[in-house]
C-alpha positions as CSV (number, residue, x, y, z in Angstrom):
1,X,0.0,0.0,0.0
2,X,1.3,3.6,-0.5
3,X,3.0,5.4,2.3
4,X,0.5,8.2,1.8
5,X,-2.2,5.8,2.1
6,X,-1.4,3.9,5.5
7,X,-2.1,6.2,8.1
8,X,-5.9,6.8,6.7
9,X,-5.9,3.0,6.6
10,X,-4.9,3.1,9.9
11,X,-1.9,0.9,9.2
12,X,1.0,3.1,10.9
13,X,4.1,4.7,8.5
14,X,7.4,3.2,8.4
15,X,8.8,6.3,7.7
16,X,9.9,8.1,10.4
17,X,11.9,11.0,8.6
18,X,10.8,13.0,6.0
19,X,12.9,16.1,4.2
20,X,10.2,18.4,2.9
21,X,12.5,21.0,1.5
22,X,16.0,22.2,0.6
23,X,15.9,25.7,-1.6
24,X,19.3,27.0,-2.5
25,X,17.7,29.4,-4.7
26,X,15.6,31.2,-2.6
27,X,16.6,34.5,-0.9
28,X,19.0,33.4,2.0
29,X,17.7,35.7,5.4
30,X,18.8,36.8,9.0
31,X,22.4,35.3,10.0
32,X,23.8,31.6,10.0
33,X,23.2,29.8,13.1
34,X,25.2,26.7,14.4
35,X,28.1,27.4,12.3
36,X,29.2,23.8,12.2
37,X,25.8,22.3,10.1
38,X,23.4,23.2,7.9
39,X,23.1,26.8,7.0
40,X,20.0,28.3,8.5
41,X,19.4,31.3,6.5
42,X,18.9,28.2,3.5
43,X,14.9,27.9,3.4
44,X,14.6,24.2,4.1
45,X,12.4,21.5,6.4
46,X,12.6,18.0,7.9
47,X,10.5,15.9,10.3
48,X,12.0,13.6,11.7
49,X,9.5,11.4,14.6
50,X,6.9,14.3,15.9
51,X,10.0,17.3,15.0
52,X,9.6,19.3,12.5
53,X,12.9,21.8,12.2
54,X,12.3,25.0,9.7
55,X,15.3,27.1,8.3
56,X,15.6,30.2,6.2
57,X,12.5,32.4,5.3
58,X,9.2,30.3,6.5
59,X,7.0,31.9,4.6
60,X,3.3,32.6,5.6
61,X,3.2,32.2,9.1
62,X,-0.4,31.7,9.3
63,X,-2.6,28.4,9.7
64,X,-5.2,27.8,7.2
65,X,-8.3,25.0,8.7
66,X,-8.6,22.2,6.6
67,X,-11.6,22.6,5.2
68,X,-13.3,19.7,6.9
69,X,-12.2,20.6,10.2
70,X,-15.4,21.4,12.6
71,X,-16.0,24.7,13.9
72,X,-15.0,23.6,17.8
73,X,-11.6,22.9,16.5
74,X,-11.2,26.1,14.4
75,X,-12.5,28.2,17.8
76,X,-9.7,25.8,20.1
77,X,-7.2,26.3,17.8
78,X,-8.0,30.7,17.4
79,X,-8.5,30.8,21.2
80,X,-6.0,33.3,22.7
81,X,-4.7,31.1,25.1
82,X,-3.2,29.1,21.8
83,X,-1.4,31.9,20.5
84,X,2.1,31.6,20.0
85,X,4.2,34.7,22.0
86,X,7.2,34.3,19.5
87,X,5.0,35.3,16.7
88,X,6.8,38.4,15.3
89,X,9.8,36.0,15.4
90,X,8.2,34.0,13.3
91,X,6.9,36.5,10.9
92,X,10.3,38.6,10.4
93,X,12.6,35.7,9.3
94,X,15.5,38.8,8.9
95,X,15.5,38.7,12.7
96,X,14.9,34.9,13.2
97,X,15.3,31.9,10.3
98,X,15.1,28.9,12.6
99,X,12.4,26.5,14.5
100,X,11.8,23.6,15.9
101,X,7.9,22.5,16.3
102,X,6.6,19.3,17.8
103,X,3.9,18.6,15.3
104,X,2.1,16.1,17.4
105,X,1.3,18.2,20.3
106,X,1.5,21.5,18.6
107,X,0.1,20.9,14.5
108,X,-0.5,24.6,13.8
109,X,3.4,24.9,14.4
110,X,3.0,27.6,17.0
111,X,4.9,27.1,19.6
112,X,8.5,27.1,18.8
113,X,10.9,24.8,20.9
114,X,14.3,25.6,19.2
115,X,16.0,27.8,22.2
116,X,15.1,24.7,24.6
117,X,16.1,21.6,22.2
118,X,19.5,23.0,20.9
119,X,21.2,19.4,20.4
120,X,17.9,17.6,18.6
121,X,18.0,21.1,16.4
122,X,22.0,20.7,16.0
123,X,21.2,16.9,15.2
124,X,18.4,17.8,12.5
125,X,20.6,20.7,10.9
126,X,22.8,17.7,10.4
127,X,20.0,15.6,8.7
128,X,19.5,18.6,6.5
129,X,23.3,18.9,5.7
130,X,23.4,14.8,4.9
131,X,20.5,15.0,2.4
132,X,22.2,18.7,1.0
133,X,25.8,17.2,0.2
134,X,24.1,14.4,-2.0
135,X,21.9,16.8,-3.8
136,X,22.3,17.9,-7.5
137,X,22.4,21.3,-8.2
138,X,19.4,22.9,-9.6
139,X,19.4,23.4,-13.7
140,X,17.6,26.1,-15.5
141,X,18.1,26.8,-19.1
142,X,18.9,29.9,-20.0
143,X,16.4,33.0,-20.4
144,X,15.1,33.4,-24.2
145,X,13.9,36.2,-25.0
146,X,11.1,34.5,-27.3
147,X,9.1,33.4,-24.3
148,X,8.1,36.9,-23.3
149,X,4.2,36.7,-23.2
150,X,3.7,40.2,-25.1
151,X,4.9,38.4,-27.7
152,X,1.9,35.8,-27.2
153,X,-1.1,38.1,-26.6
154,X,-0.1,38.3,-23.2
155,X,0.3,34.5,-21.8
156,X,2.8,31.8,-20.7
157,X,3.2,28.9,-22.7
158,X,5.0,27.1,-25.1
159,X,6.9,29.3,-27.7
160,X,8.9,27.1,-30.1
């Protein structure tokens, strides 16, 4: 059966890591962190068990309901008592570009644990740094100028 498949099956995963992202390309932020690994202003993400560590710029730092979710859920989750103090930390990633989340007891990824766990976040940096040294680099052709959509009534798409 798929991997994706088991845990609405109810059959458990075997995996118990999972790299979600490593983005050279995108706009490196704030200063590098734990010299010695992975470098933090690099906007990447593993889980490994119930951790989840982010680097670099995280993006929206909102949660969006599944849409399924009941309306008891969405109110526990908005409650203030839920809300996250470190949340301008997690919005300006020029000030902060690390965090550490335990996804099990805290899905929304709001409360972030990276200042008390520094050796499971040196550990996961590491994880990061194993999966980065075996990666290709990315490849993009170069930019023709006979894509440019004005010269296609104003749309992407195939050109040649």
């Amino acid at each position: 059966m798929f991997s994706v498949c088991r845990p609405r099956a109810g059959i458990p995963s075997k995996r118990k890591e999972i790299l979600h992202n490593i983005d050279v390309l995108f706009p490196w932020k704030g200063e590098r962190l734990f010299n010695n690994t992975f470098d933090t202003r690099v906007r990447a993400a593993i889980r490994v068990g119930d951790f989840k560590l982010i680097t670099g710029d995280p993006g929206v730092g909102k949660w969006f309901p599944v849409p399924s979710t009941n309306s008891e859920t969405i109110a526990s989750i908005s409650s203030e008592e839920s809300q996250p103090s470190n949340t301008e930390g997690r919005k300006n990633a020029d000030v902060k570009n690390l965090w550490l989340f335990n996804i099990r007891t805290d899905p929304t990824e709001r409360h972030d644990l990276s200042t008390d766990m520094p050796e499971l976040v040196e550990d996961l940096l590491r994880r990061i740094s194993g999966y980065n040294a075996t990666a290709l680099p990315p490849v993009y052709p170069p930019s023709d100028p006979k894509c440019d959509p004005k010269l296609h009534g104003g749309f992407w798409g195939p050109w040649r």
